[in-house]
Structures are given as C-alpha cells and as structure tokens.
Backbone as CSV, one residue per row, in Angstrom:
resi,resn,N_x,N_y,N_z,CA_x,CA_y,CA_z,C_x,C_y,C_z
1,UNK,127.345,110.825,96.220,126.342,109.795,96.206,125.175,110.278,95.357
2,UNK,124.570,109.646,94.609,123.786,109.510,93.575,122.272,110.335,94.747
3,UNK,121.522,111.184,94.105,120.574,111.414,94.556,119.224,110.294,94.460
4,UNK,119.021,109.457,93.581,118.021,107.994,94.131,118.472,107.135,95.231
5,UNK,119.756,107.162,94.937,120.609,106.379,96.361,119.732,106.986,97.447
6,UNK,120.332,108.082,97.618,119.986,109.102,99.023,118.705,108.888,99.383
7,UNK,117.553,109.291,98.302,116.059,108.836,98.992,115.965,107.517,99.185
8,UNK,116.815,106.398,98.897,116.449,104.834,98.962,117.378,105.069,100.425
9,UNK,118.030,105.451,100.449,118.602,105.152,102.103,117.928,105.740,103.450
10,UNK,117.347,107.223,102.967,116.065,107.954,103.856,115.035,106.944,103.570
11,UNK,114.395,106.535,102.427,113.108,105.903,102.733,113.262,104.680,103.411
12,UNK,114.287,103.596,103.955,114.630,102.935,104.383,114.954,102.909,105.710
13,UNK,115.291,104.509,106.155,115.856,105.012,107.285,114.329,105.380,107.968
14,UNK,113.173,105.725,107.792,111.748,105.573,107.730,111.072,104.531,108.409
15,UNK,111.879,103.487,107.341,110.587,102.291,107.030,111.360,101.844,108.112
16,UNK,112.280,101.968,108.870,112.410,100.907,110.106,112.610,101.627,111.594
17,UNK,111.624,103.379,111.247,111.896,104.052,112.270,110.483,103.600,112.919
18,UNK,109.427,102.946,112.295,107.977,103.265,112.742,107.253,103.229,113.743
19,UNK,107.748,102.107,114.844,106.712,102.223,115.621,107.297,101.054,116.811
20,UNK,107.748,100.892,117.966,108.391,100.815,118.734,108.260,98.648,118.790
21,UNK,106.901,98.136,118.569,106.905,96.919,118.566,107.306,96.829,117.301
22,UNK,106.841,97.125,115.940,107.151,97.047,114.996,108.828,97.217,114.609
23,UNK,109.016,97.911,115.122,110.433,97.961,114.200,111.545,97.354,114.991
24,UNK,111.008,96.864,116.360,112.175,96.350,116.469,111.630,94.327,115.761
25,UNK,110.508,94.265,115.507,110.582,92.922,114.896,110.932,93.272,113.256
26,UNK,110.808,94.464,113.048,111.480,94.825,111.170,113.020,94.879,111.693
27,UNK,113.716,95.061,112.322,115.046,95.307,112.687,116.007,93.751,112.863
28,UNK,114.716,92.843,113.601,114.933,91.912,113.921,115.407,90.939,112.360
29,UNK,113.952,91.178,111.654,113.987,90.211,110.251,115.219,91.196,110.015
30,UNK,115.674,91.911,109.488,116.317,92.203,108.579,118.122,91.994,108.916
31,UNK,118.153,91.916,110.384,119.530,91.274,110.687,119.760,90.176,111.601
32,UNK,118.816,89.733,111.384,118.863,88.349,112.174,119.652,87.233,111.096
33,UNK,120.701,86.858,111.530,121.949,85.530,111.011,121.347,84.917,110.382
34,UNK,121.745,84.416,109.032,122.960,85.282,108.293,122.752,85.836,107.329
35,UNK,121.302,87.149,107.717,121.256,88.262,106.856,120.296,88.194,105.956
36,UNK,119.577,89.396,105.150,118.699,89.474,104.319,118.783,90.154,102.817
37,UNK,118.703,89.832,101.802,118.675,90.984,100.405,117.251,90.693,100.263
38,UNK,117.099,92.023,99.901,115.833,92.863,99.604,116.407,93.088,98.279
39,UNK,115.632,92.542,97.085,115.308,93.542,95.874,114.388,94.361,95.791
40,UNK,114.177,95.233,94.953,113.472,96.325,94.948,113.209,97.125,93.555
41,UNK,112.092,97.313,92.829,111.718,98.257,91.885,111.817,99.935,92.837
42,UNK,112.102,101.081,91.597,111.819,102.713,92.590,111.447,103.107,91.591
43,UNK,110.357,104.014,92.223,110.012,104.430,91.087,110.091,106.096,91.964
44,UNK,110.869,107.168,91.481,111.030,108.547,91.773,111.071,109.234,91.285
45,UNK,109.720,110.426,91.581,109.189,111.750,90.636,109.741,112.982,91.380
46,UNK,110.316,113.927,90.726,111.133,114.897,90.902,110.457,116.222,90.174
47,UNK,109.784,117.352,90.515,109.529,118.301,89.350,109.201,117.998,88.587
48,UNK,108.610,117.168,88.167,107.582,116.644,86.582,108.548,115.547,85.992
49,UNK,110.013,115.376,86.361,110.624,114.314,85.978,110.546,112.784,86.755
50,UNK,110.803,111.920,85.989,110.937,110.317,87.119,112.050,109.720,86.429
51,UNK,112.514,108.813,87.505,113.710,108.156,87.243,113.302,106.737,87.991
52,UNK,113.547,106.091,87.231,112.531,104.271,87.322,114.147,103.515,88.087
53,UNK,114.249,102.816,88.897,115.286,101.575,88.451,115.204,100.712,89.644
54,UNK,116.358,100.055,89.527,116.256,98.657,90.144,117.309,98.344,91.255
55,UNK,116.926,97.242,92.152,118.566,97.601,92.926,117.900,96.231,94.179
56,UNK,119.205,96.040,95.097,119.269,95.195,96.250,120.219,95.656,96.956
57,UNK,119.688,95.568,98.343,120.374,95.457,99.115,120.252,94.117,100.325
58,UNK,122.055,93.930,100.757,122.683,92.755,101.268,122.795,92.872,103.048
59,UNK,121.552,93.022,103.577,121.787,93.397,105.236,122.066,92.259,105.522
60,UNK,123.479,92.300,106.454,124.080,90.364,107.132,124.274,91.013,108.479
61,UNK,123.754,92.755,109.195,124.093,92.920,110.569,123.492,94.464,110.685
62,UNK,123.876,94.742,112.034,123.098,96.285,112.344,124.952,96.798,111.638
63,UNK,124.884,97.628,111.205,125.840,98.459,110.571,126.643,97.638,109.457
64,UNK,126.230,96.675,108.721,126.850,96.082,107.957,125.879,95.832,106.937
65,UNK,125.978,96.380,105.585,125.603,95.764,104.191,126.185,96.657,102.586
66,UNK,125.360,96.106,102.095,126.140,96.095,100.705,124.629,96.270,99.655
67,UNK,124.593,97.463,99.093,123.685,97.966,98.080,124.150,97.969,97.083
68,UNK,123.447,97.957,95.757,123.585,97.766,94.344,122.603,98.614,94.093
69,UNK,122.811,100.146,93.343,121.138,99.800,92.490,122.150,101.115,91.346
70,UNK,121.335,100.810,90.272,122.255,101.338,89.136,123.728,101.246,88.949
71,UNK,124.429,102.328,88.980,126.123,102.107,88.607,126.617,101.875,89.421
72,UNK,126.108,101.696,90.837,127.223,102.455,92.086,126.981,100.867,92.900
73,UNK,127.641,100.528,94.034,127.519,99.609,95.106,128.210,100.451,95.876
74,UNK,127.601,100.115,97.620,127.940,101.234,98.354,128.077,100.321,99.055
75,UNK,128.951,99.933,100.185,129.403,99.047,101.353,129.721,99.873,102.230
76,UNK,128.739,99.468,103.424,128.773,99.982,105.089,128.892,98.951,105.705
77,UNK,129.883,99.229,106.670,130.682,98.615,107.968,130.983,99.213,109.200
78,UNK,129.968,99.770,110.142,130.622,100.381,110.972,130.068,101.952,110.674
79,UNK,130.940,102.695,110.689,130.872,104.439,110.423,131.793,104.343,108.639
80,UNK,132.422,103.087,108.509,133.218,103.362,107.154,132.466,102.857,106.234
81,UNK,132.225,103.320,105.091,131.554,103.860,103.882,132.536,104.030,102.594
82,UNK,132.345,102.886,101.679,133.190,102.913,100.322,131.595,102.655,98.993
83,UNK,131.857,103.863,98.660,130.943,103.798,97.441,131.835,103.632,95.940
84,UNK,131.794,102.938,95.069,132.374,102.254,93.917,131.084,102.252,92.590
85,UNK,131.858,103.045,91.770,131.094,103.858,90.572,131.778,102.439,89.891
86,UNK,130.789,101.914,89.179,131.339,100.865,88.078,131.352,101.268,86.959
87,UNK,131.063,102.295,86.179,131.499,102.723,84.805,132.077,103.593,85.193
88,UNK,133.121,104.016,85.989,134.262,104.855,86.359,135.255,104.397,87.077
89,UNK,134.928,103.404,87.605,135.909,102.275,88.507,136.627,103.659,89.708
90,UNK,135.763,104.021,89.826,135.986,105.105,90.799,135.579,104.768,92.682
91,UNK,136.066,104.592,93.573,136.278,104.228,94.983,136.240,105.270,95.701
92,UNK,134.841,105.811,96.274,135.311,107.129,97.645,135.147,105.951,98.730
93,UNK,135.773,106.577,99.609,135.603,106.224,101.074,135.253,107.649,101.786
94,UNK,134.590,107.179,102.638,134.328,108.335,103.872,133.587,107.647,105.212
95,UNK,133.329,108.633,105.838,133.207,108.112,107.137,131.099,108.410,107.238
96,UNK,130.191,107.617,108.087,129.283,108.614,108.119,129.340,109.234,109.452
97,UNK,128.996,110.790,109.357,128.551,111.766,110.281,127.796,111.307,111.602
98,UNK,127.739,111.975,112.640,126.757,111.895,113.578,125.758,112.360,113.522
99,UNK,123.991,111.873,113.059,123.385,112.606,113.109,122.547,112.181,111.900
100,UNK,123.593,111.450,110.656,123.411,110.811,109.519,122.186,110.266,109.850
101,UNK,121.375,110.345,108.522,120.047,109.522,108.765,120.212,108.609,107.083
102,UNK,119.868,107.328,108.009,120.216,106.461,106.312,120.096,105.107,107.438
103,UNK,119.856,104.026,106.635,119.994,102.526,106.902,120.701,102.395,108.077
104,UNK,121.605,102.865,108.171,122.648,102.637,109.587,122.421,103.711,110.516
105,UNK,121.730,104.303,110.369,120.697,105.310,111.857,119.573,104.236,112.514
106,UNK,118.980,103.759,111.243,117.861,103.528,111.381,117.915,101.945,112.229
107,UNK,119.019,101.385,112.085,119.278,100.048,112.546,119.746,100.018,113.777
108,UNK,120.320,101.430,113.975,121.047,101.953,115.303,119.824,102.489,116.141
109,UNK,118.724,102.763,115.984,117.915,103.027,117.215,118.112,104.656,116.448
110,UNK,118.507,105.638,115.760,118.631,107.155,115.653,117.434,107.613,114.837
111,UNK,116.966,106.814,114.537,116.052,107.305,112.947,114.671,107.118,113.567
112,UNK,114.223,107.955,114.884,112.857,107.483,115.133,112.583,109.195,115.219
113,UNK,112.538,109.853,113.880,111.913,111.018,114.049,110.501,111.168,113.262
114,UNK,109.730,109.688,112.973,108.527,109.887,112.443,107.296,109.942,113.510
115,UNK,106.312,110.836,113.318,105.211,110.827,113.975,104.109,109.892,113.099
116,UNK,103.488,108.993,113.889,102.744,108.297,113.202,101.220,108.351,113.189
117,UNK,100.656,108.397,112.037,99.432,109.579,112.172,98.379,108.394,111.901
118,UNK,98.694,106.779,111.460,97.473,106.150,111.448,98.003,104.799,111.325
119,UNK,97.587,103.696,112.085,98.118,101.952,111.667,97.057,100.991,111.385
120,UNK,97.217,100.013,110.611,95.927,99.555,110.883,96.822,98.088,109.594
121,UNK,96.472,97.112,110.669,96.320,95.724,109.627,95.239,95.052,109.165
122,UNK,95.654,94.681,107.673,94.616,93.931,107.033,95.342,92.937,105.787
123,UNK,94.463,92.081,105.500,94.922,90.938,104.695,96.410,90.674,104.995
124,UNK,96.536,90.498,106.074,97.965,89.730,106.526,99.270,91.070,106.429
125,UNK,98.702,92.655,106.038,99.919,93.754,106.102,99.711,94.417,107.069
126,UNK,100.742,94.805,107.462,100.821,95.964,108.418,101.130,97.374,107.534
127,UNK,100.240,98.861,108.048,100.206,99.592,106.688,100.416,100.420,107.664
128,UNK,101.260,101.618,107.842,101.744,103.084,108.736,101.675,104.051,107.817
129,UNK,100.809,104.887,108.296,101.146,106.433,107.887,101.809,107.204,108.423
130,UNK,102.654,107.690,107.802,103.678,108.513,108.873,103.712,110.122,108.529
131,UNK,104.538,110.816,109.118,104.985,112.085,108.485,105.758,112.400,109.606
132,UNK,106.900,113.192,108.533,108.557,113.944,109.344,108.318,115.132,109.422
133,UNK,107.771,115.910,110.276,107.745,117.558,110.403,109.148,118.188,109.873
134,UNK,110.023,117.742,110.269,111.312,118.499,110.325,111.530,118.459,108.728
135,UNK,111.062,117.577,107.956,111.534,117.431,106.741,110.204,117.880,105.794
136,UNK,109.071,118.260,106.124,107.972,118.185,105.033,107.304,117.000,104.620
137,UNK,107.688,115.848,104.837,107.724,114.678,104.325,106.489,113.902,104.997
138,UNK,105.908,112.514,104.081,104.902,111.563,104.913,104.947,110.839,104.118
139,UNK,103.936,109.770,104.050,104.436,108.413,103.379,103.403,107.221,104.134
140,UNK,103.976,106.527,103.468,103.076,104.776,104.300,104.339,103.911,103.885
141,UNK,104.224,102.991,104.756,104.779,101.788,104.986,104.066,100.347,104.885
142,UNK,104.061,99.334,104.115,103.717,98.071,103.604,104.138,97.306,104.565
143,UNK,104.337,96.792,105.402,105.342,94.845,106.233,104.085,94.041,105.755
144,UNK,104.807,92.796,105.815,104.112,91.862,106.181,104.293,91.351,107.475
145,UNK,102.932,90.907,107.805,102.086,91.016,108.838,103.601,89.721,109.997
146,UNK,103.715,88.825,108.982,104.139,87.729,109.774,105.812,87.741,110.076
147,UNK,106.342,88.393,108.493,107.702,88.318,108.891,108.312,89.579,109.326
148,UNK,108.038,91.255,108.932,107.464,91.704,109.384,108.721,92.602,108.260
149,UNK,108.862,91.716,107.195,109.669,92.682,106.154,108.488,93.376,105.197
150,UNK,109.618,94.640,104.876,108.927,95.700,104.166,108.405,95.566,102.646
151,UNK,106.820,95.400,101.864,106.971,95.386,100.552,106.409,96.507,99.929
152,UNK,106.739,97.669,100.645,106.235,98.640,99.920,106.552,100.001,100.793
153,UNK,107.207,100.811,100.215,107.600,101.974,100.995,106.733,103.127,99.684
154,UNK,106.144,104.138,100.395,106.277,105.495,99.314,106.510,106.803,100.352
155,UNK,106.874,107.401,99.930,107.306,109.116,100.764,107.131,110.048,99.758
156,UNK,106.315,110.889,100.213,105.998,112.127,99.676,106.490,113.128,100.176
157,UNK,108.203,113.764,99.661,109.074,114.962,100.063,108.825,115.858,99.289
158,UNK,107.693,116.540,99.638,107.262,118.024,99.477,106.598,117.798,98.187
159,UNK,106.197,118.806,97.740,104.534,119.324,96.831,105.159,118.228,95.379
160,UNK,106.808,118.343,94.923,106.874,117.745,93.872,107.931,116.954,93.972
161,UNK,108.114,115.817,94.728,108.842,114.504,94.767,108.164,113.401,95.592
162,UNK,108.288,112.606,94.974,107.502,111.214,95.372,108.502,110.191,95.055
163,UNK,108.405,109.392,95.981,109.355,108.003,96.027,108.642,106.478,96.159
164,UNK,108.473,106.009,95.332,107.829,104.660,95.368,108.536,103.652,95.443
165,UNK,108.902,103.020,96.362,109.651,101.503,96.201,109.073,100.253,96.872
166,UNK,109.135,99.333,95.721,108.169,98.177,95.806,109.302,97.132,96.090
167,UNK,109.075,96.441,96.971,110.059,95.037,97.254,109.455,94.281,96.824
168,UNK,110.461,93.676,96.214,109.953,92.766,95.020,110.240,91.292,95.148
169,UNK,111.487,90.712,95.888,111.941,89.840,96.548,112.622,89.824,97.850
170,UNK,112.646,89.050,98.625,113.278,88.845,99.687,113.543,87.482,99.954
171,UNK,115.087,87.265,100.106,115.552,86.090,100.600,116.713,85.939,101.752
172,UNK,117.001,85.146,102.134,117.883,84.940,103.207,119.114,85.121,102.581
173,UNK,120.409,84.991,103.461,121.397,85.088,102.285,122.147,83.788,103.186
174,UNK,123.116,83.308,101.795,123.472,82.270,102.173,125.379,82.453,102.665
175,UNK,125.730,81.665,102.166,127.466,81.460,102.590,127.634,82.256,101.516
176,UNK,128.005,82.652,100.509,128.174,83.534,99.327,127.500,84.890,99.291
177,UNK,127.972,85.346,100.659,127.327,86.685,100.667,127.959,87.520,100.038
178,UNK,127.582,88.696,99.031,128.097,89.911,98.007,129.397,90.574,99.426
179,UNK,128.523,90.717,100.240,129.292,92.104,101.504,130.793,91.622,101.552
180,UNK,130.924,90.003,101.930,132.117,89.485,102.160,133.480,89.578,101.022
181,UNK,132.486,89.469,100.049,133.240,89.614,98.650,133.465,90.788,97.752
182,UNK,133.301,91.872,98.294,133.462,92.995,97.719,134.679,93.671,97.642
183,UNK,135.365,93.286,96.169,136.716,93.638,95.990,136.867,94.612,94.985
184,UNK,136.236,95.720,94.557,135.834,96.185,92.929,137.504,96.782,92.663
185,UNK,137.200,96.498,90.965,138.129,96.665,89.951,138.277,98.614,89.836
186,UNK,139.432,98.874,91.239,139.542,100.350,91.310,140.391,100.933,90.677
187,UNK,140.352,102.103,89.511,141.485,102.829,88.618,141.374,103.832,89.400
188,UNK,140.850,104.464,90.452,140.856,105.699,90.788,139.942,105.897,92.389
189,UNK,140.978,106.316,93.197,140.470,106.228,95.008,140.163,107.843,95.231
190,UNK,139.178,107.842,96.004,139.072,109.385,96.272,138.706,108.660,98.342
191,UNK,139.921,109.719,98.962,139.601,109.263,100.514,138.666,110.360,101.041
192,UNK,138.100,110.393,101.894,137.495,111.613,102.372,137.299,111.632,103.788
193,UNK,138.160,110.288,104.168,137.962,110.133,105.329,138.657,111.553,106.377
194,UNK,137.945,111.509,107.663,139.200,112.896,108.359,140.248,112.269,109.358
C-alpha cells in the first residue's frame, strides 16, 4: 500500500476517533443509508519533500467502502481488503490485522487512542486539537457544525511530516454506487490472505 494511502487512512482513523458525542454523530453522517463520498485535496510533507494529490472515498457502511486516490482503489468489506494498482492491473488481497488502525478501526469503535487537548466551535465548525502519545503525532480536526462531516483534517507525525487534507466535496451516494461495481481489469493477483 502506497505510503499517502496509509496517512489518508490514519488521518481518517483520527478524524472519527475524537470525542465521544462527536464521533458518534461523524460516524453517524458518514454511514448512515445509502452512504457518503468524500472528495478530498492532500497535501503531504515528508523531509523537505511533498506529494500533492487527489482522491475519494465511497463509505455506504461501518466496514464497507471503496477509495480512489492516485493509481490504486482499495475496497474494504469486512476484514477483506483488495487493493488494485491501475497502471499495473495488479490485485492484492489480504485480510486486515487486529489492532489495524485505518477507516475500519475507526468506524468500529478501535481508533479512540487520541487525547484531546482543546475544542471549541465557531462560525458553524467544530475544530479538535488532538495528539497520539503512542505515535508522536497531533493535529486538528475541521466538522461542520450541523452535519457533522469532516472539511479539514491536518496531522503533524513528528518534527518532519505533515499531512493536510482538505474535503473538498461531499455528497450522498446514489443507486450507482463505485463499491457495488468494482470489477477491475486484473493481469496479475497477488493473495496474502492466511
């Protein structure tokens, strides 16, 4: 898995660990029938490098969606996990771990290891400061106030990486959901399941 993937699935795994009224009404918007895509700008600084791009993800349930962002689409169902490289037409499957922290911890009730160090609403946002001891890490969190989806995540993992992601749209999803339809054009399976 692509290392921007990975911080977009931790900063996500975050943004819906925050705060016990809050996240279960962020938990609520985001899988409440029949489902939500979030687009999203990232913007991620690494050691003096950044890597800019773009992406959505397709939440239609607690352990069920379908991400896009650069080459890859990654579909979760459950604990099963098929990531699909499109300029390699390449297919892993695997299972996730116990313990996994990513979108499907975080929807599951597992991902509440942030301490929250300040909240405070204004002009209709809800704004969290957080920080992960175990990881080095802190950050703020954007919702809006009413629906109580996320437009702005950043995390600061250690002295030289920063993760900025701005939601940029959000809509409902309709009968033509991506998740349902995900059949990719595979030349090459890698299983990893055990």
């Amino acid at each position: 898995m692509s290392k921007p993937f990975s911080i977009l699935l931790l900063i996500l795994t975050f943004s819906l660990s925050a705060q016990p009224s809050y996240i279960d009404s962020l938990r609520t918007a985001l899988t409440h029938p029949p489902g939500v895509e979030l687009s999203f700008e990232m913007i991620q600084t690494m050691q003096g490098e950044s890597w800019t791009g773009t992406g959505e993800i397709e939440i239609i349930g607690a352990n069920r969606y379908l991400a896009s962002i650069g080459d890859q689409e990654i579909k979760v169902e459950g604990n099963y996990v098929q990531t699909w490289n499109k300029s390699s037409s390449q297919l892993i499957k695997d299972t996730l771990y116990q313990g996994n922290v990513n979108i499907i911890s975080l929807l599951n009730d597992d991902g509440n290891n942030l301490k929250i160090m300040d909240q405070m609403i204004e002009n209709s946002q809800i704004t969290i400061s957080f920080s992960v001891p175990e990881l080095d890490a802190s950050g703020t969190i954007v919702m809006d106030e009413e629906s109580f989806l996320p437009q702005k995540i950043v995390l600061d993992n250690g002295p030289e990486t920063k993760t900025v992601m701005n939601i940029v749209k959000t809509k409902s999803i309709g009968l033509e959901s991506k998740f349902h339809f995900f059949n990719p054009d595979v030349k090459d399976t890698i299983d990893l399941r055990e």
